[in-house]
C-alpha positions as CSV (number, residue, x, y, z in Angstrom):
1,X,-32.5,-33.4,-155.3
2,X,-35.3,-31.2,-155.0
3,X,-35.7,-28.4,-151.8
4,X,-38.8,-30.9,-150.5
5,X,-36.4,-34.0,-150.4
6,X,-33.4,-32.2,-148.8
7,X,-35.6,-30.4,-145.6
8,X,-37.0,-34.7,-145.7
9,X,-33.3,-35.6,-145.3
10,X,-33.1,-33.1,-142.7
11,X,-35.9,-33.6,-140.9
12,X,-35.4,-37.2,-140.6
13,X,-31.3,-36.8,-139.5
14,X,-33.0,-34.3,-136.5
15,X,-35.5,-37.1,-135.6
16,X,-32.8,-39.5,-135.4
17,X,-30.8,-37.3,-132.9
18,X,-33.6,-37.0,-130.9
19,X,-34.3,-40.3,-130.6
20,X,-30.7,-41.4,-129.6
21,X,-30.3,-38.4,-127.2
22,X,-33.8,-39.7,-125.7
23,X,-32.2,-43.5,-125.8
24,X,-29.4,-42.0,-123.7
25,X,-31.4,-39.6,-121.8
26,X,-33.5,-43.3,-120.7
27,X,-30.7,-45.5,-120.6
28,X,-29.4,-43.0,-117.5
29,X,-32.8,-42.4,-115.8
30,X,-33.0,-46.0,-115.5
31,X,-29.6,-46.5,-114.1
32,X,-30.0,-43.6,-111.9
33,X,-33.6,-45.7,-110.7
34,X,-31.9,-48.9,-110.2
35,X,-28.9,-47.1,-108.1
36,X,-31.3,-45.4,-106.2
37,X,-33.5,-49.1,-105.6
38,X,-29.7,-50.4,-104.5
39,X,-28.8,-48.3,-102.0
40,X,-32.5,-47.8,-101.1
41,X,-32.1,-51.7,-100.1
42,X,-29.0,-51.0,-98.7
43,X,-30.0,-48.4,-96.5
44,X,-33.3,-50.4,-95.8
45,X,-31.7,-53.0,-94.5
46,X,-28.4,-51.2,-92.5
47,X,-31.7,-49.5,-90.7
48,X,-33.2,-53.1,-90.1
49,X,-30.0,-54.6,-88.5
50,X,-29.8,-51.3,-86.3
51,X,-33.3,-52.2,-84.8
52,X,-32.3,-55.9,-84.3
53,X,-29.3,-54.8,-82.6
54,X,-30.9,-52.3,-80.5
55,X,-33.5,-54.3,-80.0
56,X,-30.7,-57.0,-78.7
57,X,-29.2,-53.9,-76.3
58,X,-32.5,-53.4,-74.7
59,X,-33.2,-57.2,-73.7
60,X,-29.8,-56.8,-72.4
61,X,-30.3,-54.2,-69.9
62,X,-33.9,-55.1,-69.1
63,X,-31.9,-58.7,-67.8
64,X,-29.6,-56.8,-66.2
65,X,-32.0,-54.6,-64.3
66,X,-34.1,-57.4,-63.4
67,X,-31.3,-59.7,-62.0
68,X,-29.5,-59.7,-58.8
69,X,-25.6,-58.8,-58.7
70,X,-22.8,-61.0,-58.4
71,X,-19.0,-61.4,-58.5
72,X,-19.6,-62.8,-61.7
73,X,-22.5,-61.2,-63.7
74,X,-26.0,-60.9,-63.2
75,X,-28.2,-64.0,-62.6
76,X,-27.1,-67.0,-61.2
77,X,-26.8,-70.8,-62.2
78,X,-28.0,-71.6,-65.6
79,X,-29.6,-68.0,-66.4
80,X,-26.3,-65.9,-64.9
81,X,-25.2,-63.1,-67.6
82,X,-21.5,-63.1,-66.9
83,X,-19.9,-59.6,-67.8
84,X,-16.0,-60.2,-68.6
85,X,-17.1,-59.4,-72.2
86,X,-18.1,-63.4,-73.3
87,X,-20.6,-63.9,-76.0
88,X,-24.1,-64.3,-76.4
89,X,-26.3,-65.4,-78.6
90,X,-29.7,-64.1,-78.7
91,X,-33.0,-65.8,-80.3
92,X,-32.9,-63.7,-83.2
93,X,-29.2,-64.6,-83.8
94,X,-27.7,-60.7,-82.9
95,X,-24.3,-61.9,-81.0
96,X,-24.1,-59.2,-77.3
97,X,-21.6,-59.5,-75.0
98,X,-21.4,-56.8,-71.8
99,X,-18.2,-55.6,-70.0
100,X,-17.8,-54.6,-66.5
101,X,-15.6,-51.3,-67.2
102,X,-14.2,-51.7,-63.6
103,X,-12.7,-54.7,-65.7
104,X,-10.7,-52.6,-67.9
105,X,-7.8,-49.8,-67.5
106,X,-8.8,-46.5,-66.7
107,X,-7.2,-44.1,-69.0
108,X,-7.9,-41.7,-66.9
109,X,-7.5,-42.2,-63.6
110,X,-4.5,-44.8,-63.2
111,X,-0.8,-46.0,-61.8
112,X,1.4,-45.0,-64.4
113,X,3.5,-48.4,-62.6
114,X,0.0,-50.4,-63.6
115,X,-0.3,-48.2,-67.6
116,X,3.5,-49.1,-68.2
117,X,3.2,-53.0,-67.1
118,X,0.6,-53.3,-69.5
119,X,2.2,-51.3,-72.6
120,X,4.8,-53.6,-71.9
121,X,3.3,-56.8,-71.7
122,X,1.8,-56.1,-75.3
123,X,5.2,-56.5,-76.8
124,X,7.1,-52.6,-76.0
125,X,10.1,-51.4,-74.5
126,X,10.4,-50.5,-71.2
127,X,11.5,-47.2,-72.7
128,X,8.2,-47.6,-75.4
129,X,6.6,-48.1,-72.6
130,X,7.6,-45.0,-70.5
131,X,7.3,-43.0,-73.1
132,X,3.4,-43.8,-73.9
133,X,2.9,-43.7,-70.3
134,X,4.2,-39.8,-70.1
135,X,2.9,-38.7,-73.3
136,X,-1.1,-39.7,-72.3
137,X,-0.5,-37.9,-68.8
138,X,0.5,-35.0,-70.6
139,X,-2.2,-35.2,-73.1
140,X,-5.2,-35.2,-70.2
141,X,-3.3,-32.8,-67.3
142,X,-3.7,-28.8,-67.7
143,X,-0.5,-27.7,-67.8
144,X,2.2,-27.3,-71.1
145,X,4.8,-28.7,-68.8
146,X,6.5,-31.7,-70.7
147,X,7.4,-34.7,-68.8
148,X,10.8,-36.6,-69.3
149,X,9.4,-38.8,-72.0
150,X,5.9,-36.9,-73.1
151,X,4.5,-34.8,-75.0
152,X,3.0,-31.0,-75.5
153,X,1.5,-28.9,-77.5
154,X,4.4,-27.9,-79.3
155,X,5.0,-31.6,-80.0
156,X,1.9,-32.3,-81.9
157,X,2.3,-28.9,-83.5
158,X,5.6,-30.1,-85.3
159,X,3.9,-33.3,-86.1
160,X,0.9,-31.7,-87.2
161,X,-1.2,-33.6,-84.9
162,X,-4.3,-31.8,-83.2
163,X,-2.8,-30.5,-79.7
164,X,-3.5,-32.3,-76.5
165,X,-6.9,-31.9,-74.9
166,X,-5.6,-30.7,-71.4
167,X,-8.3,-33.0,-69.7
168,X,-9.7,-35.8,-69.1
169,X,-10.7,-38.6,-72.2
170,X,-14.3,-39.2,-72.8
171,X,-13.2,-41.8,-74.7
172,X,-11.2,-44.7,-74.7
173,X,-11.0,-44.0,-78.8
174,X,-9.1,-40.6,-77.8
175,X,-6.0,-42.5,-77.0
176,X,-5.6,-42.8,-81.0
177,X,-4.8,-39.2,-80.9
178,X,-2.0,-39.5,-77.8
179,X,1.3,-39.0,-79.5
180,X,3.0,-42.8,-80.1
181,X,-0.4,-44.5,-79.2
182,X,-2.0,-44.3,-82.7
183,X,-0.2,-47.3,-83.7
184,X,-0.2,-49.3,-80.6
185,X,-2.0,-53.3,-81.1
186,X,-4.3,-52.8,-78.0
187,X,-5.8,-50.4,-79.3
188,X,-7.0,-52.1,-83.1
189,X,-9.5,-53.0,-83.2
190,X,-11.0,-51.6,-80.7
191,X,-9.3,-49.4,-77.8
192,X,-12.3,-50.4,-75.6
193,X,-11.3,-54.2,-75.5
194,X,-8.8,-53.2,-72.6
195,X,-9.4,-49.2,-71.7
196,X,-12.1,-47.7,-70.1
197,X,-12.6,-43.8,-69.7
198,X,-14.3,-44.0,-66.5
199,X,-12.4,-42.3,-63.6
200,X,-11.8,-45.2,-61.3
201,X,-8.4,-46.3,-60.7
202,X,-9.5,-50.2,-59.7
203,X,-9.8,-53.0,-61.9
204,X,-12.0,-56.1,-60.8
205,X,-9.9,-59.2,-61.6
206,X,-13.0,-61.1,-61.6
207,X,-13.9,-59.2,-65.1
208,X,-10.2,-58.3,-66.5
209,X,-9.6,-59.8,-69.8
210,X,-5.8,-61.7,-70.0
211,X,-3.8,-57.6,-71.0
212,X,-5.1,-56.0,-68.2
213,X,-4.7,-58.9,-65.7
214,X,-0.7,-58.3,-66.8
215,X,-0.5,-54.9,-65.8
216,X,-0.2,-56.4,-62.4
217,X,3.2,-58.4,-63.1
218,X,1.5,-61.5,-64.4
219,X,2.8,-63.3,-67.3
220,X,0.6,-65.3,-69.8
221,X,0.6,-68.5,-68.1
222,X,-0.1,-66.8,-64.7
223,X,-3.0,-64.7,-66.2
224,X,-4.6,-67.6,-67.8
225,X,-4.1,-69.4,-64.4
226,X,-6.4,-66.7,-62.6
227,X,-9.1,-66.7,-65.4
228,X,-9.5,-70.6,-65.1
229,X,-9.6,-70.3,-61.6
230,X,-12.3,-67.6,-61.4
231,X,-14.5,-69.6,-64.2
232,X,-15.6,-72.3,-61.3
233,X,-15.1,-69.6,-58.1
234,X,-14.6,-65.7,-57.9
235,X,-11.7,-64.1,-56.2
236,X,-12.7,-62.2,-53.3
237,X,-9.3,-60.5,-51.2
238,X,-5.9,-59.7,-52.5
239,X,-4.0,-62.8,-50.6
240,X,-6.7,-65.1,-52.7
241,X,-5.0,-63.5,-55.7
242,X,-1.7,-63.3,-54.6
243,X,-1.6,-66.9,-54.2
244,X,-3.4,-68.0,-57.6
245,X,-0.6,-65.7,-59.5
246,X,2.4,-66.5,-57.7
247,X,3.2,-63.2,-57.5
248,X,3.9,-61.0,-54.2
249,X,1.7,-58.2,-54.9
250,X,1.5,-55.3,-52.4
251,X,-1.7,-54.6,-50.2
252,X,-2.2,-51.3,-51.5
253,X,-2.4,-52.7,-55.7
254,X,-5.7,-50.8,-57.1
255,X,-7.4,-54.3,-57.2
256,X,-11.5,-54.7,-56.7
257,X,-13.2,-57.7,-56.6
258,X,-17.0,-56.5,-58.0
259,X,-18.8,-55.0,-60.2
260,X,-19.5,-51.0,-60.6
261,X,-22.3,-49.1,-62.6
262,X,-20.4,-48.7,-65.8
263,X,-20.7,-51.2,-68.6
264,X,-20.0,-51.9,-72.4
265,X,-22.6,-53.5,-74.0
266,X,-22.0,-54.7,-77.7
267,X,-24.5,-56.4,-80.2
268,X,-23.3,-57.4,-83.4
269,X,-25.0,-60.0,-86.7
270,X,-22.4,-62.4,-87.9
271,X,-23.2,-61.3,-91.5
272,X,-22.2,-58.1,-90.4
273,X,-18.6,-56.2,-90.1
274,X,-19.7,-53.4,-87.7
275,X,-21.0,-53.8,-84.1
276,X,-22.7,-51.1,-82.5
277,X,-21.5,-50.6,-78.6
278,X,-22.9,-48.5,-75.7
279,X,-21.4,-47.1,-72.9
280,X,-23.8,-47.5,-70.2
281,X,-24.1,-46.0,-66.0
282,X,-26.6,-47.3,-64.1
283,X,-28.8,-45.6,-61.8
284,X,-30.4,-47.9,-59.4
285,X,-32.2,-44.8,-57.0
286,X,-33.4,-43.7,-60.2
287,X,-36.7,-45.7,-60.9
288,X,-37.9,-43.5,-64.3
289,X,-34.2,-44.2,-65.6
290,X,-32.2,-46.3,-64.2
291,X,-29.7,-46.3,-66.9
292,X,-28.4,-43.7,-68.9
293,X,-26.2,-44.4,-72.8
294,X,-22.7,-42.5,-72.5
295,X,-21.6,-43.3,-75.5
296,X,-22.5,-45.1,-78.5
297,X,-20.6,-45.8,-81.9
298,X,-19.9,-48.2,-84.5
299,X,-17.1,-50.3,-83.8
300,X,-15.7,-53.1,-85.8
301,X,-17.0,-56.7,-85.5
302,X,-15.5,-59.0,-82.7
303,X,-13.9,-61.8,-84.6
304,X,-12.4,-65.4,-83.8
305,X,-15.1,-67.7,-82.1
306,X,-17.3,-64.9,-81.9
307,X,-18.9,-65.1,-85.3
308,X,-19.2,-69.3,-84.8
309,X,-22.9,-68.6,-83.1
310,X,-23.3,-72.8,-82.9
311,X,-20.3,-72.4,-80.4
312,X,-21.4,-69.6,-78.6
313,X,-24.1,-69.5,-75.5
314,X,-27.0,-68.8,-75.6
315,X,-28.1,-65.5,-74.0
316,X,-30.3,-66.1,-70.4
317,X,-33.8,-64.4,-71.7
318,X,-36.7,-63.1,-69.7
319,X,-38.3,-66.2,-71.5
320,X,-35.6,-68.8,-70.9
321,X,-35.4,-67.5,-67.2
322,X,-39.6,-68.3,-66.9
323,X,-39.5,-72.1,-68.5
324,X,-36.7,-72.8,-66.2
């Protein structure tokens, strides 16, 4: 074979290489195109449910603010928005519900009687119980003192948890980081279901869901008694609820029989695992803002009957409220 044929031989082999390495070098750009298109999409349309569902959130509020107060919600009759955390479901199919917080248990301002009732009533020890209780007063006060059955610093140090915060929860979420509390059921999914970090001690039995109506001695079948009850009438004085429980209940219990300013608004799609939920303080002497967003996060999805939207309500709109 002659010098001319062999550099032939070579040349070709080289263009051969190149042409593979090309192949592969395309083969990749295209993958790399088509995995950016994907999440591209992906991203395009996580951003598109955001706007639906704060789209949802502000036809919410805009209700809210343009509807008189009651013991049950906001409205009345047909168009009343009731706020004991019920579903809605809006014209563009986005699922809301809205909590009065007053509702829910204060993890920061509380009866540690009231916080142990209802760790028990979720299936704990008395001595579970107690022990949760002490360790999430010790978390939020400002000393290192430990109490009988809490927690301190030097706790979470030899369980290599972060240290308490020495003040008070912004968050119901926090409690996941209370020593003994990360595995409690009320608080998975979502801690906010039944705990509120607002600093009122009172909880409106008129928008308690069934756990926190226990923390006041009530068993299932007396809880469930007072939520039928205040379906067709709300409960107005201590005695009224006294008597629909069965239970003697002191005059000085933290009960309150309306609404506050704090709420938790949530909007979720049924195609959808995460909801997005808001925190949300009204300001009613405030006419440029009457509402202010505490605290927002993704949270997961309400499940059950929530996700059936031919079974749930419809939500009492602006435009609903005008044709009626």
């Amino acid at each position: 074979m002659s010098r001319v044929q062999r550099s032939r031989g070579y040349i070709l082999v080289a263009i051969l290489a190149l042409l593979v390495v090309m192949s592969i070098v395309a083969m990749r750009m295209h993958n790399s195109v088509q995995h950016y298109a994907l999440e591209t999409g992906h991203w395009q349309e996580w951003a598109n449910l955001q706007a639906k569902l704060h789209d949802a959130r502000d036809q919410v509020l805009y209700y809210m603010l343009t509807q008189s107060l009651s013991d049950w919600g906001f409205g009345k009759g047909r168009k009343l928005l009731r706020i004991d955390g019920r579903p809605y479901r809006m014209p563009s199919g986005v699922m809301v519900s809205v909590q009065d917080e007053r509702g829910l248990m204060s993890v920061n301002e509380f009866e540690p009687v009231k916080m142990r009732q209802i760790l028990h009533s979720s299936g704990l020890s008395s001595e579970a119980a107690s022990r949760l209780t002490d360790a999430l007063m010790d978390y939020t006060d400002i000393d290192d003192l430990r109490r009988l059955n809490g927690a301190e610093s030097s706790d979470y140090e030899r369980a290599r948890k972060q240290p308490p915060a020495n003040d008070y929860l912004k968050s119901a979420y926090e409690l996941k980081g209370v020593m003994g509390w990360e595995e409690l059921s009320l608080l998975h999914p979502r801690p906010s279901d039944f705990f509120t970090a607002t600093r009122e001690p009172w909880i409106n039995v008129n928008t308690a869901p069934l756990p926190v109506l226990k923390a006041f001695g009530l068993d299932d079948a007396q809880a469930l008694q007072v939520i039928e009850h205040r379906e067709l009438a709300p409960i107005r004085t201590p005695r009224h609820f006294q008597a629909l429980s069965g239970n003697l209940i002191s005059d000085d219990e933290p009960f309150w029989f309306y609404p506050g300013i704090f709420y938790r608004i949530r909007a979720w799609s049924p195609d959808a695992y995460l909801a997005r939920e808001w925190h949300i303080m009204f300001f009613y002497s405030d006419e440029t803002r009457p509402w202010r967003v505490l605290a927002s996060r993704a949270v997961a999805r309400p499940g059950g009957t929530n996700n059936q939207t031919s079974d749930v309500q419809e939500f009492p709109t602006s435009v609903q409220t005008t044709l009626q």
